[in-house]
Structure formats: structure tokens, C-alpha cells
C-alpha positions in Angstrom: -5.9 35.5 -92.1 -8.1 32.7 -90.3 -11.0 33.4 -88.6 -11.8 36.2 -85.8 -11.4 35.3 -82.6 -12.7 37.2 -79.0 -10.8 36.0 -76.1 -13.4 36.7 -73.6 -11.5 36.8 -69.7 -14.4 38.1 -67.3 -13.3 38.8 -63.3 -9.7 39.4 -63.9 -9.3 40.8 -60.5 -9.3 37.3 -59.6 -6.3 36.4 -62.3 -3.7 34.5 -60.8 0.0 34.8 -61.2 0.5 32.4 -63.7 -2.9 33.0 -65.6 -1.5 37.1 -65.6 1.6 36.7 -67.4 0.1 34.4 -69.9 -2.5 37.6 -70.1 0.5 39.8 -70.3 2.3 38.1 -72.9 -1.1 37.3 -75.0 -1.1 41.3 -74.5 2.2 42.6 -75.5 2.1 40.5 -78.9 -0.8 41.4 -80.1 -0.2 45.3 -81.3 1.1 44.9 -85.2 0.9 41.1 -85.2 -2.3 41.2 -87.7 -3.8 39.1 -86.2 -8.0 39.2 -86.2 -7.5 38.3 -82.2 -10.0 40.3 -79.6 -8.9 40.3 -76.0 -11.6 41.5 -73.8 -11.5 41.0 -70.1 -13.3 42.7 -67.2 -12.4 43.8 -63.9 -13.5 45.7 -60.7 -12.0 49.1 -60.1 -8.9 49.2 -57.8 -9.5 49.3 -53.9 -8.6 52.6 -52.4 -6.7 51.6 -49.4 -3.2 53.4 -49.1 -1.6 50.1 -48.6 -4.2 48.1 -50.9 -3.1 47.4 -54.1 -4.2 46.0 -57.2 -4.8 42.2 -57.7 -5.0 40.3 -60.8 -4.6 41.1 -64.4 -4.8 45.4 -64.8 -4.4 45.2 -68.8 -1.8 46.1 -70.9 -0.4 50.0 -70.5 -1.9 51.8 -73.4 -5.2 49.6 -74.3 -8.3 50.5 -74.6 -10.3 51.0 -71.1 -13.8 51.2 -70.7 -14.8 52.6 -67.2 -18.6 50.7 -66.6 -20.2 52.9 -64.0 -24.2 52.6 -62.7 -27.1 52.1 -64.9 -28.8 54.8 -66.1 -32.6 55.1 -65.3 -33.2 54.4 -69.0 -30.8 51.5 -68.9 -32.4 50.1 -65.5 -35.8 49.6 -67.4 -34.2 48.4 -70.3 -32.7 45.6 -68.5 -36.4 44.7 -66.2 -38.8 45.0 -69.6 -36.2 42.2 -71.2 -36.4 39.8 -68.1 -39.6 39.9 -66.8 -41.4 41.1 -69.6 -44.6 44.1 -70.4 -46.9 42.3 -68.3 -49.5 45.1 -66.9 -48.6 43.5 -63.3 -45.5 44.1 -63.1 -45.3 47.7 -63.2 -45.6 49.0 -60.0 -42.5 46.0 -59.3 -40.4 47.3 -61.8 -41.1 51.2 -60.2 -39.6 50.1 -56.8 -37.1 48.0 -58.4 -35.5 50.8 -60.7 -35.7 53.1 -57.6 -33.9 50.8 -55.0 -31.3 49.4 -57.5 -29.7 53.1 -57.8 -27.8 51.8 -60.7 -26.0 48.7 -59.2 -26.0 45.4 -61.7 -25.7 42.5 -58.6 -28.7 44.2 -57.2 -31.0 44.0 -60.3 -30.0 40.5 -60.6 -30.1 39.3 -56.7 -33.8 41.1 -56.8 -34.7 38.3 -60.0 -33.1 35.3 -58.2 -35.1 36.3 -54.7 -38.6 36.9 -56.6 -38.1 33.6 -58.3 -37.0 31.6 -55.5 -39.8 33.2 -53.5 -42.4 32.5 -55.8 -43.8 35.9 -56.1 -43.6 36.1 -59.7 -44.0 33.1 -62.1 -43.2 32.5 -65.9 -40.0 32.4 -68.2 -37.3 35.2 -68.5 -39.1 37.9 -70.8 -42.3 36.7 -69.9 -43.5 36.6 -65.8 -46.1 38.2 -64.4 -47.0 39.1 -60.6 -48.8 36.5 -58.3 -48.0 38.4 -54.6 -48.2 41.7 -55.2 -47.4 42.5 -51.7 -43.5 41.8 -52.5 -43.5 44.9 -53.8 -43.7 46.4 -50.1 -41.0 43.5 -49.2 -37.9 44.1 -51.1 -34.8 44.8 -49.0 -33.5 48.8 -49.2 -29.5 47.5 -49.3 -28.1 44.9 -51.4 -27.1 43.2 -48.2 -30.3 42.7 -47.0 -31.7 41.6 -50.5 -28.7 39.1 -50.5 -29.5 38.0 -46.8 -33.3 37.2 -47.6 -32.3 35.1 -50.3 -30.3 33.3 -48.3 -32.9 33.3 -45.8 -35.2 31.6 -48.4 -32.8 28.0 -48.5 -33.6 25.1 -46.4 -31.6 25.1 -43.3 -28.6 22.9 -44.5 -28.1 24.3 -47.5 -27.7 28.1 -45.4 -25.8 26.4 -43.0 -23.0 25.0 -45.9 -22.7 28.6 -47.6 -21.7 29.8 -44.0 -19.3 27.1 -43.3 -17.5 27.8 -46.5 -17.8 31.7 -46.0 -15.6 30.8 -43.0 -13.0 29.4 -45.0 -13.0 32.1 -47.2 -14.0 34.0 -50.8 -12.6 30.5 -51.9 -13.1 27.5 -50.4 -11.4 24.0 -51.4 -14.2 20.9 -50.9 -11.9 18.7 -48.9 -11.8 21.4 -46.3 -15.7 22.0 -46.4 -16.1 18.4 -46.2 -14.5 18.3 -43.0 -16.1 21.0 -41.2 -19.4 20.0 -42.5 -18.9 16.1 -41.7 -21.3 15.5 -45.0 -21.0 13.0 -47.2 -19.3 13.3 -50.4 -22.8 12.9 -52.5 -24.9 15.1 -50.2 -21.7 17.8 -50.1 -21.9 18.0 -54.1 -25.9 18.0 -54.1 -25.7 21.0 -52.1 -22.5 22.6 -53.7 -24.5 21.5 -57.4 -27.6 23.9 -56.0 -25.4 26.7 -54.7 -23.7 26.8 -58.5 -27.3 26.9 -59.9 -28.8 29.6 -57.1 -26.0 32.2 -58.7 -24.3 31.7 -54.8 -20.5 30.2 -55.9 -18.7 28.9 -58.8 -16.3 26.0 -59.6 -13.1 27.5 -60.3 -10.5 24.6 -59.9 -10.2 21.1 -60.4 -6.4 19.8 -59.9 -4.9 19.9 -57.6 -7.3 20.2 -55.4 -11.2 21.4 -56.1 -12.2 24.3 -55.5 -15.3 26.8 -55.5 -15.3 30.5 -55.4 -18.1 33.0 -54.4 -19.6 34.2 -57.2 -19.5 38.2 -55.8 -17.3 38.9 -52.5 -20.4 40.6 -51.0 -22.3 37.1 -50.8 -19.3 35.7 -48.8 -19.1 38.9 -46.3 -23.0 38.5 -46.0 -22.9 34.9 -44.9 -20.2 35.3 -42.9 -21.7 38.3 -41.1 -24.5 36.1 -40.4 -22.8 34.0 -37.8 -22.2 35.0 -34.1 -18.7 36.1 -33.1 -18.5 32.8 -30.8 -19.4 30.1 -34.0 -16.7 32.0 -35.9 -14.0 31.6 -33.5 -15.4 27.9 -32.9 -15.4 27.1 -36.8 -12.1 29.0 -37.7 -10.4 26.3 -35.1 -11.9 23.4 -37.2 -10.6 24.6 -39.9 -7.2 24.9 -38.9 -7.4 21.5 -36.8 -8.7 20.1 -40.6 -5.5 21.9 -42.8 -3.4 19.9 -39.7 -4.0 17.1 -41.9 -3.9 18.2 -45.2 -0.7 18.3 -47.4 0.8 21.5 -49.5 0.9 19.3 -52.4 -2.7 19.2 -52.7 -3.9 21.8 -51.2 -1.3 25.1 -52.6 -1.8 27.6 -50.4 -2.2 26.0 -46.7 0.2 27.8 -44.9 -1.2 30.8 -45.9 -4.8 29.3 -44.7 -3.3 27.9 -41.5 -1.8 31.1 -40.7 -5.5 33.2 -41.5 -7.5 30.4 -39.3 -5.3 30.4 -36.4 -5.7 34.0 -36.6 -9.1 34.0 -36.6 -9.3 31.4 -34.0 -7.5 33.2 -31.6 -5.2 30.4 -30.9 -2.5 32.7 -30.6 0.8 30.6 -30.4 -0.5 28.7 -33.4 -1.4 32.1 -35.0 2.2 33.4 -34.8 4.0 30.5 -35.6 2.2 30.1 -39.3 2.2 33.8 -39.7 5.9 34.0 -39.4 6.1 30.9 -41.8 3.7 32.1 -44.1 5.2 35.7 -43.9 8.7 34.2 -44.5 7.4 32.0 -47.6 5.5 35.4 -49.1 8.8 37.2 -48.6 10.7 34.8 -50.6 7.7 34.9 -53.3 8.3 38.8 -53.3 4.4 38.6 -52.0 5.0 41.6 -50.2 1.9 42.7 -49.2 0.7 39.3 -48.2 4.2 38.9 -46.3 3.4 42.3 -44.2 0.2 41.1 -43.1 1.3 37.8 -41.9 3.7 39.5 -39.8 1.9 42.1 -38.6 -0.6 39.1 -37.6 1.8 37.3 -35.8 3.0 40.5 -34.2 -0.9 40.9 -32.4 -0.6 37.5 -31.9 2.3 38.2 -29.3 0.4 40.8 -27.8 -2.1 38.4 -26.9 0.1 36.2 -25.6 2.1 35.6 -22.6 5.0 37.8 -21.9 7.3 35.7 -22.0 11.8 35.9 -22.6 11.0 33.7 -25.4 8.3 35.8 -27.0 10.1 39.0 -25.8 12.6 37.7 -28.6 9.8 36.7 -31.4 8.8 40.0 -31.1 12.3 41.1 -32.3 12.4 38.8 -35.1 9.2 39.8 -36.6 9.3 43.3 -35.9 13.0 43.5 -38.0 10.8 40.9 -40.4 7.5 43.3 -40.9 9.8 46.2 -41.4 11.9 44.8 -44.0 8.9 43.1 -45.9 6.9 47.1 -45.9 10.1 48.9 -47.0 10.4 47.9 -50.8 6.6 49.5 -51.3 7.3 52.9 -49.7 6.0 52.1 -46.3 8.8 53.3 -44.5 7.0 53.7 -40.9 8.2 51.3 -38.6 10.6 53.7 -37.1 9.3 53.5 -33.8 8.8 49.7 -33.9 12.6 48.9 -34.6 13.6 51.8 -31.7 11.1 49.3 -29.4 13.4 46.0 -30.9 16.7 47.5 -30.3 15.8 48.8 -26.5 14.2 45.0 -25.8 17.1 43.3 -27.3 19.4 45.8 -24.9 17.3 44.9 -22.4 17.9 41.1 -22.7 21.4 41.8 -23.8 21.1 40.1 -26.6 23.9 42.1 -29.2 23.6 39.9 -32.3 19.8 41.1 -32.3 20.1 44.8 -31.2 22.7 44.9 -34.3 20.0 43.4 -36.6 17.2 45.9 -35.6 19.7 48.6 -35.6 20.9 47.4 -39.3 16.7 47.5 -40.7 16.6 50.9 -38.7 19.3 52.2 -40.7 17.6 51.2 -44.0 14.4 52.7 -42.6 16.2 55.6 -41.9 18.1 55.6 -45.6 14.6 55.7 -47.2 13.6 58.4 -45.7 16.0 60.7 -47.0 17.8 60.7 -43.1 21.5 59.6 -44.1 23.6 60.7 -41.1 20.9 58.2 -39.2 21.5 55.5 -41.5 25.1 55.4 -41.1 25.1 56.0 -37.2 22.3 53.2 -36.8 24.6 51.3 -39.3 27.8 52.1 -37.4 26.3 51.1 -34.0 25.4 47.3 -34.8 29.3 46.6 -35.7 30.7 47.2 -32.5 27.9 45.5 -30.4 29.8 42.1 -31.6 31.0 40.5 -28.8 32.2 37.1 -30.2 28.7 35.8 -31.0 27.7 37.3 -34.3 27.5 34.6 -36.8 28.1 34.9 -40.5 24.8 35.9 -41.5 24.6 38.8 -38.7 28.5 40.4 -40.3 27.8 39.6 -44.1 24.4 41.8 -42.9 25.5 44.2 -41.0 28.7 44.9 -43.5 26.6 45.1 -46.7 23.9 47.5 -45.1 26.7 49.7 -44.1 28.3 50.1 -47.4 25.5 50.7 -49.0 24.4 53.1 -46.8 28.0 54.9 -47.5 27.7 54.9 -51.2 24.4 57.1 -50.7 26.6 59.2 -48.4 29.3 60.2 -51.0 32.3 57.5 -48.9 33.1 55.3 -51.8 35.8 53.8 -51.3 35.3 53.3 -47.8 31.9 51.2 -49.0 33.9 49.6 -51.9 35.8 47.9 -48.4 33.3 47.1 -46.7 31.6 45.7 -49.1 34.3 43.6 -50.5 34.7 42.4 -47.1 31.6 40.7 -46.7 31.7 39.7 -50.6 34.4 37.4 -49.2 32.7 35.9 -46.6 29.7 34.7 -48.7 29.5 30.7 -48.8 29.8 29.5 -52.2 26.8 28.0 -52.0 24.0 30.9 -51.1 21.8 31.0 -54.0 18.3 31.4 -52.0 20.0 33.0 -48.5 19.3 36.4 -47.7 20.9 37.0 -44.4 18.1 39.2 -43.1 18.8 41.4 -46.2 15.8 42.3 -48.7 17.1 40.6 -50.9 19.3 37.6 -51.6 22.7 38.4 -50.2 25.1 37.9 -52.8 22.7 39.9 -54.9 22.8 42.8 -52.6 26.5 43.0 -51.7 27.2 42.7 -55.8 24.8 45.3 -56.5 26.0 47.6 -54.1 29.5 47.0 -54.6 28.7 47.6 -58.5 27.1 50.8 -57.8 30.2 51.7 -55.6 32.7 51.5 -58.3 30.7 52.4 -61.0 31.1 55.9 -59.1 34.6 55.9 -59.0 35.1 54.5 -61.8 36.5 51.2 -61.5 34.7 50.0 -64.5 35.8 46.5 -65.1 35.2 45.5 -61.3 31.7 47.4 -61.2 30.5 45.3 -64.6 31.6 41.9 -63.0 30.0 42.3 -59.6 26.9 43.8 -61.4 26.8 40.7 -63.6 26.9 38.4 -60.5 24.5 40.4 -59.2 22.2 39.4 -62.2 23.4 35.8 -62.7 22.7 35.7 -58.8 19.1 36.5 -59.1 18.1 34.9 -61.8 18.9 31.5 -60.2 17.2 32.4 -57.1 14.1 33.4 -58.7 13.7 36.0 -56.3 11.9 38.7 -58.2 12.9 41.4 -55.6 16.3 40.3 -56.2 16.0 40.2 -59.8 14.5 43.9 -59.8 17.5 44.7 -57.2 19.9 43.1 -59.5 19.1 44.6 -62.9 18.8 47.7 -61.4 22.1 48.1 -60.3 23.4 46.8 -63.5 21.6 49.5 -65.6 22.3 52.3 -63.3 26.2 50.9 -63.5 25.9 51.4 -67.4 24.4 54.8 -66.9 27.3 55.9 -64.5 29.5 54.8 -66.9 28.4 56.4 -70.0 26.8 52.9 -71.5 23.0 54.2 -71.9 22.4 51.9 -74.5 23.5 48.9 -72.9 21.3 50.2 -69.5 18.2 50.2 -71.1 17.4 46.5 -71.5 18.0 46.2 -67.5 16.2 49.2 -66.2 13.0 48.5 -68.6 13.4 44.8 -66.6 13.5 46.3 -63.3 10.9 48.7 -63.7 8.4 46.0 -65.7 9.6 43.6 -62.3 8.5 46.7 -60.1 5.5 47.0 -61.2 5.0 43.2 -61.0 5.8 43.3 -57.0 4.1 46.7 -56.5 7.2 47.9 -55.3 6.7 51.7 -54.7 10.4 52.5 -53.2 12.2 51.8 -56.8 9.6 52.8 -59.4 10.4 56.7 -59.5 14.1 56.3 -59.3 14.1 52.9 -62.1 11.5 56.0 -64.2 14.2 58.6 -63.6 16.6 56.5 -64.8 15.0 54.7 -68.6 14.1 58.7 -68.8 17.8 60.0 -68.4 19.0 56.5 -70.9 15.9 58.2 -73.5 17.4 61.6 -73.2 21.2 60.2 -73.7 20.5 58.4 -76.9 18.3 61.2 -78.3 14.8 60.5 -77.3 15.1 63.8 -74.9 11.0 64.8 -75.4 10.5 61.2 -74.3 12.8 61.5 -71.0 11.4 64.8 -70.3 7.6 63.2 -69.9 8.8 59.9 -68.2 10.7 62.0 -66.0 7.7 64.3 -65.1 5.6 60.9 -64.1 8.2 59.4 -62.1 8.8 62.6 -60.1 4.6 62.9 -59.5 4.9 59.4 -58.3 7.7 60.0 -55.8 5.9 63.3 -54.9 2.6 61.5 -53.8 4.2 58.4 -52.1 7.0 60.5 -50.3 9.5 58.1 -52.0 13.4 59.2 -51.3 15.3 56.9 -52.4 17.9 57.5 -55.2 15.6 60.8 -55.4 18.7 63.3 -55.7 19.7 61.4 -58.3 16.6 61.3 -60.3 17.0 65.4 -60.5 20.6 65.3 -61.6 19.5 63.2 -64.1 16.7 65.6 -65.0 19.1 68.4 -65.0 21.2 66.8 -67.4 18.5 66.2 -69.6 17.4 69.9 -69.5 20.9 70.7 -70.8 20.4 68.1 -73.5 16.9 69.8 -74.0 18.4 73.4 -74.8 16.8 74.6 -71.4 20.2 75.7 -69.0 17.9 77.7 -66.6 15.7 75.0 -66.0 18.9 72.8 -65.7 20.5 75.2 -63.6 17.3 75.0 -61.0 17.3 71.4 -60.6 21.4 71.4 -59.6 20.7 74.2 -57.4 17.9 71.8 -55.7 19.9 69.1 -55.3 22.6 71.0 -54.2 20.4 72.5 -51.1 18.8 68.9 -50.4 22.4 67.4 -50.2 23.7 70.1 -48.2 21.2 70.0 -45.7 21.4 65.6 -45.7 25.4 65.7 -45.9 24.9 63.4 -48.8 28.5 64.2 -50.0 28.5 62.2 -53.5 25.5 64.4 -54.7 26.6 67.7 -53.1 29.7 67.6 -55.2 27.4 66.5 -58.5 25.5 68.9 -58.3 28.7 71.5 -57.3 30.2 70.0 -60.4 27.1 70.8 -62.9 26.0 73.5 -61.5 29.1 75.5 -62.0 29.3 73.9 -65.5 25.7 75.5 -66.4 27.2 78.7 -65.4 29.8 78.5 -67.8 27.0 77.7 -70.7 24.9 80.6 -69.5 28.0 82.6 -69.5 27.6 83.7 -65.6 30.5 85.7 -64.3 33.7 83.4 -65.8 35.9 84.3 -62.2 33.3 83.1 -60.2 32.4 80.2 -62.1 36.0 79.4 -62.7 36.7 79.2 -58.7 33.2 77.2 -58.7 34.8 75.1 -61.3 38.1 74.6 -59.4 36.4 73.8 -55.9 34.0 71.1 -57.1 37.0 69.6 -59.2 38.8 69.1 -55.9 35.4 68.2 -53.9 34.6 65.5 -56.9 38.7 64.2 -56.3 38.7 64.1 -52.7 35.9 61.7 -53.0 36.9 59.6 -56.4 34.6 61.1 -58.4 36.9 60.8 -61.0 34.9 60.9 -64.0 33.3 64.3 -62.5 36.2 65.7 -61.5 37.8 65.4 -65.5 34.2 66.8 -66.5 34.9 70.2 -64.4 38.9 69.8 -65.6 37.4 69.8 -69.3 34.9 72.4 -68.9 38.0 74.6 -67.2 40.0 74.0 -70.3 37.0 75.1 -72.5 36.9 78.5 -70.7 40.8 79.0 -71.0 40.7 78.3 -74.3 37.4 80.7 -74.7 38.9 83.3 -73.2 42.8 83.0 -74.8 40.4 83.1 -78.3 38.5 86.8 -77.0 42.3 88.0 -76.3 43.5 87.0 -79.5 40.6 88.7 -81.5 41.0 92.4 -79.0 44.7 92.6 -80.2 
């Protein structure tokens, strides 16, 4: 069996991409390996921001979690009899101590550091005793003013270095320091050797570039808070004059620090040119979160500046940009923003860009549940062309719209368009998105898979989903990818191939959560829940189900959302439970009446007369309801509902030609 092993990861908040799928793998093959492994990492809580998300390593779904709140009183004096010891003088110390702590760790630990670097105590750990007993009276109330008065207690140039690299951030790379410090390369690691030992930062890389970290996030916001507004400004713009000559090879994320210091700076055309570049490169890393607040950076950064034609069409660009980057997590509330982007771009009658910000209005407008919108906003870029639309503006402005049309119910109409701008896609396009999400082969193959998976064309709607996939996966675009196998699995599903979904939509949803993306995770839930139900795992569905909708509830998520309760409805039918099936049709129904989302309103037309017919409602009514969402489920290729209704007819004749038979 070997030898135990503990696999101890401490700050995992700080886990980078690569070092959290190794985590996650490590993870996932652990449970029924047998092996005598222990993986044991720790981790702040999450941040409570409604757009702040979790960074890092979170642990694998189902392990064991250990929430580590304050001390206890009893736990508090635990901790100060094993550090500094019984000594008779120390317990009126160790009275104010336990009092001012309230519980936190860093504060108890900060308070040992700042008696011994003060001198007020002197000894070994377990074993000190008093020598200026009018600390006791001195110690800070806050944990920031305990950290500030250590700080306070360092020579002059040794405070002045922790500021300069609070300025460049939580972490700082030496090369950088070095440069805004103008010390030499001895005296820099003297000081950054002293720092380590004072508890202040930590060395956390060596290649390519090296780099220390602050030990605790509060001692950078401490130091930085200790410099005037002015010597901010004044060192942010040495910093960004230093990464002007510095190199991406070794130093990895530059543009993300050029755009942050020109920011900070307040040089404001340099502060929107590396926030649309960093935003741009965070977009195509499916960094969403980091690629919104680039833009949104680069957006003030325009407000600051002059107003300008030039900047009147930056403003555009990263307005349609900030928009699109916000959308896949659930924030879908730049409405007003896009509205703002089509009036300027009318204003400086510029078409090709009032039909972009009208295209991202219309997906705004999709993901808000607001479907005659979408396909108005949609419909109104098209004929703005006036000869100088390129390719990338049509293959955008055709995929959006038939998109848009498949969640309206016009299939074939979408199958078209889309087909159209299938054919004008270069050949070689693997990384181009056309102002799309995502990449733009991906999207047009996805959408023209889902299109004909609803009418049925089943051959075409495999192929174009398996482009979709092959598409991604050689872009490496994990938006895409989630995009991609999502459509593929809810193909399968529309088809009647549940086993074959599941492998995709498991993907997608495992990619969703990798990319926070909040738009997709109820629907991609909704969906492995309806695949669980359909290949007998119905208890199973009916839980995931329950999550997913809780989800969608909380973040107003309405994407695919109509579909998700069909699905659900189905499942209660599966489940034995027609009444409960028979409410969720009836939802759906009302919701897609009230949208005009024509596809659903005849689903749910379609099963909710078939529930009828299992509850054994009146058989003429449900007969003409029968009949009418047969023709409804026709008139828009719906062909595999419209045999459903043409069976469940037949059933009923042949039910009731059986009662006749029996009466004579």
C-alpha cells in the first residue's frame, strides 16, 4: 500500500489556473483509488460581491469542508499561554490581548511580531516575560492599526520598499521593484530577505520571472493606504513607464499590469488603450470577469478624456465589448449603454457600428427573456448596410439573428440564415470571433445544430454540431468549448439520443463552472437532469432539476429557461406525477404566450393536451387540443411533436373504439 501521504496546499484562494486543475484532477481520482493519500488545503471564504466571484482552488463537490470561524475565548488563551508562556507578567498582556483579538488569528499573530520587534517583551516562544509594561496601554484597537505600527517600527527604507511594492500590487515581481526603487540588486534582496523574515511577504515564484506576494492582503491595503493620493498617482506612472520596457515573455501578466497602472496613473489614453487590449486578451482566455473590468476601465478612461470623433467611436467599441464580455455571467444590464452606442453611432452615421450595437442589444435583450426585442434589434442592423459592412459585421449580424429566431419558434427561417453566413466563413477562422461571444464558426454551427435538431433534420444538425466541437477544441476557447458541447448535447436530447448527450452536457456544465458562467449553468443543469430522468435516474433529475431552477431563480437567469420546465414536465410524467407535469406545461404555456416565443408555446400546447389525455380530462376537448397543437407543432416543423400529438390521437381512437366494443 506504501506509505501515507498528506498533501498539505495552504492559501488556495491564491491557486492559479494551471496549479487548480492539477488540484482538480489530484481530486477527482482520489475517491475508491485506495490510496493512503490526504489532500488538505485551506482557503478564505468567498467574497460577497454580486459580481465577485470565487478565485482559486474551491475543492472538489462533495468533500469534506471544515468552516474555521473565530477563536473562542478558551481557544484565544490557549494559543497566548503556548507562545509567550505562564510568566506572572504577562497576565494583565494576555487580558487586553484576548479582548482586542475578538477571535481573529492575523491579529493574535501581528500583536507577537509587534511586541517582539518593539522590545516590550523578551525571551523564546513559550517562555517571554514583560519588560514595558506600559505596552499594555499601547496596543492598536483594529488590526489595521496594529499592522500600521509594526510597520511604523522598520527603519525608513525598509517602510518605504513595502509601499513601493504595495503599489504594484498583492504581488509584486522584483524587476519591477527594482526599478521604482532604483536599489541595487544586493541591498533590494537584503531588504526583501527581512520582509520574508518580519512575516510582511513571501517568495512565491522563481521562473520566469521572481516574484513575492504579501503574506495577508490586509498588509498590502495597509501600506498602500499609507501613501498620499499624489505619491500614488506619481508611483503608479513609474510603474507603467518601467513595464514599457519589460517583455511578456518574462514577465506573464504585463498587459494586465500596464492596463491597472495606467489606470491608476490617470494617464488616461494609455489607460484605455491597454484596457481594451488586456480586456480583448481576458476575453479570449474566457477571463471574463477580469475582461469586464478592463473594459469598464477603459470606458472611465474615455470619460476623462477629450471628446473627441475618434473617442466618440472607442466608446462604441468598448461599450458593444463590456457588454458582450458581462453577458455569459448573468449580467445582462447594459441595456441602456448599447441604446447610448446605437444613438452615437447614428449620430456619426456610422451604419456598420450602429448594426453591431444593435446586434449585442438584441442578445441583451434575448437574455432577458424579451424575444420580440431581440429579433427587432436583430432585424434593424441588416438593413443599415449600405455597401460598407465587411464580412465580419454580416457573418455577425446573420448568426445573431438566427439564433435569435430559433428561440422564437422560426426555424427554418434561422436554418437560412444561418446557413448563409455558414458559407461565408473563411476557411481559415479558428481563433476569429467576429464580435460574437464566441468563436464564429462555433456559434453559427451550434446554432444552426440546434435549428435542425428542432425540425428534425438529424444528419445535418449532428454534423454542424460536430464542427461546432471540433471548432472549439482547436481554438481553445473555453467559452467556445462550453458553447460547443452544449449545443451538441442539447442536439442529442432533441433528438431522442440522452445517452450520447450526457458526456457533452456534463463537459459544458464542468466548463461552466470553470468560467463562472452564470447565463448557461441552470439551463446545461436542466438539461444532464432531463438526460438522468430519460435513462432512468428520474429521483436524480428531479433534485438536479430543483438546484438548477433555485439558481436561475436567484440570478434572474432566462435563457433556455422555458425549456428547462418542459423538460421538468416531462420528467414529472416519467416520475408518475401528471398534475405536477401538467402545471409546469401550463407555465410555460402562459410565459410563451405572453413572449410570443412560438417554438415553446406549441411544446407546451403539444404536452399539455397530451397530459390531459393521461389524466383522462374531457377526451372532446383534449382531442380538439390535440388536433390544434398538431397543426401549430406542423406549421412550424416541429415535426417530431407534431407525430407525438398524431400518436397520442391514435391512442385515444383506439381507446375509445375499445370502450365501444365492450358497451355492445
Amino acid at each position: 500500500m506504501g506509505r501515507p501521504l498528506l498533501v498539505l496546499v495552504e492559501d488556495a484562494h491564491w491557486a492559479r489556473p494551471v496549479m487548480v486543475r492539477l488540484l482538480d484532477r489530484l481530486a477527482e481520482a482520489l475517491p475508491g483509488s485506495g490510496s493512503r493519500l490526504l489532500l488538505l488545503a485551506t482557503r478564505r471564504p468567498p467574497p460577497l460581491g454580486p459580481e465577485s466571484r470565487e478565485q482559486g482552488w474551491n475543492g472538489r463537490p462533495g468533500g469534506r469542508r471544515m468552516e474555521l470561524g473565530m477563536l473562542s475565548p478558551d481557544q484565544v488563551q490557549s494559543f497566548l499561554a503556548h507562545w509567550l508562556g505562564p510568566d506572572w507578567s504577562l497576565v494583565e498582556l494576555k487580558a487586553h490581548v484576548a479582548t482586542r483579538c475578538q477571535g481573529v488569528p492575523l491579529y493574535l499573530e501581528e500583536v507577537l511580531r509587534t511586541l517582539e520587534t518593539s522590545n516590550a517583551i523578551e525571551g523564546t516562544p513559550g517562555s517571554y516575560r514583560l519588560i514595558d509594561p506600559l505596552v499594555v496601554d499601547k496596543l492598536p484597537r483594529t488590526l489595521h492599526a496594529l499592522l500600521a505600527e509594526r510597520m511604523d517600527l522598520m527603519t525608513l527604507e525598509r517602510r518605504r520598499l513595502l509601499m513601493n511594492a504595495a503599489v504594484i500590487g498583492n504581488t509584486f515581481d522584483v524587476g519591477l521593484l527594482q526599478a521604482l526603487t532604483g536599489l541595487s540588486m544586493s541591498i533590494l534582496s537584503d531588504y526583501l530577505a527581512y520582509l520574508e523574515r518580519a512575516g510582511f511577504v513571501l517568495r512565491t515564484r522563481l521562473l520566469p520571472n521572481l516574484e513575492y506576494s504579501f503574506k495577508h492582503a490586509l498588509i498590502q491595503e495597509v501600506a498602500y493606504a499609507t501613501l498620499t493620493k499624489s505619491d500614488r498617482r506619481a508611483l503608479h506612472a513609474r510603474v507603467l513607464e518601467a513595464l514599457r520596457h519589460r517583455r511578456d515573455a518574462d514577465l506573464p501578466n504585463r498587459l494586465d499590469l500596464l492596463a491597472h497602472h495606467a489606470f491608476k496613473a490617470e494617464n488616461w489614453p494609455a489607460a484605455h488603450l491597454f484596457g481594451r487590449r488586456a480586456g480583448v486578451r481576458a476575453e479570449l482566455r474566457s477571463r471574463l470577469e477580469d475582461a469586464s473590468r478592463h473594459y469598464r476601465n477603459a470606458l472611465t478612461a474615455l470619460d476623462r478624456s477629450q471628446d473627441t470623433p475618434r473617442n466618440r467611436l472607442r466608446r462604441i467599441d468598448t461599450s458593444i465589448s463590456l457588454s458582450r464580455a458581462r453577458m455569459p455571467r448573468g449580467f445582462t444590464d447594459t441595456g441602456q449603454l448599447l441604446n447610448e452606442s446605437r444613438n452615437l453611432s447614428l449620430d456619426l452615421a456610422d451604419p456598420r457600428r450602429y448594426a453591431r450595437a444593435s446586434s449585442m442589444l438584441a442578445a441583451v435583450e434575448w437574455s432577458n427573456g424579451n424575444i420580440d426585442k431581440a429579433v427587432q434589434y436583430s432585424r434593424e442592423g441588416l438593413p443599415a448596410n449600405d455597401g460598407s459592412f465587411d464580412r465580419k459585421t454580416q457573418i455577425q449580424l446573420l448568426g445573431r439573428l438566427g439564433g435569435v429566431l430559433a428561440e422564437k419558434g422560426h426555424y427554418l427561417e434561422g436554418r437560412n440564415l444561418l446557413r448563409s453566413a455558414y458559407k461565408m466563413l473563411p476557411n481559415n477562422c479558428l481563433h476569429e470571433r467576429f464580435g460574437l461571444a464566441v468563436v464564429a464558426k462555433v456559434g453559427i454551427c451550434a446554432n444552426l445544430a440546434r435549428n435542425c435538431a428542432e425540425i428534425d433534420f438529424e444528419s445535418e444538425a449532428i454534423s454542424m454540431a460536430i464542427d461546432a466541437v471540433n471548432a472549439a477544441d482547436a481554438s481553445n476557447h473555453n467559452f467556445s468549448r462550453l458553447y460547443a458541447y452544449e449545443h451538441l448535447g442539447w442536439a442529442y436530447l432533441l433528438l431522442g439520443h440522452p445517452n450520447k448527450s450526457i458526456p457533452y452536457l456534463e463537459s459544458a456544465l464542468e466548463l461552466c463552472e470553470s468560467i463562472h458562467s452564470k447565463l448557461h449553468k441552470p439551463f446545461l443543469m436542466g438539461a444532464v437532469a432531463y438526460a438522468n430522468a430519460l435513462t432512468g435516474r428520474v429521483n436524480e433529475g428531479l433534485a438536479l432539476f430543483q438546484r438548477g431552477l433555485a439558481i436561475a431563480e436567484q440570478g434572474r437567469v432566462n435563457a433556455y429557461i422555458s425549456q428547462v420546465h418542459l423538460w421538468l414536465a416531462e420528467t414529472h410524467l416519467l416520475a408518475g406525477a401528471p398534475e405536477q407535469a401538467r402545471i409546469r406545461a401550463a407555465l410555460v404555456r402562459q410565459s410563451a404566450s405572453e413572449s410570443a416565443r412560438l417554438g415553446y408555446l406549441a411544446k407546451a400546447e403539444a404536452l399539455e393536451a397530451e397530459i390531459n389525455f393521461i389524466m383522462r380530462n374531457s377526451l372532446e376537448e383534449t382531442r380538439k387540443s390535440l388536433e390544434v397543437a398538431e397543426k401549430n407543432a406542423r406549421a412550424l416543423s416541429l415535426i417530431r411533436v407534431a407525430d407525438r400529438c398524431s400518436r397520442t390521437l391514435n391512442r385515444m381512437d383506439f381507446e375509445v373504439k375499445n370502450r365501444e366494443k365492450v358497451i355492445n
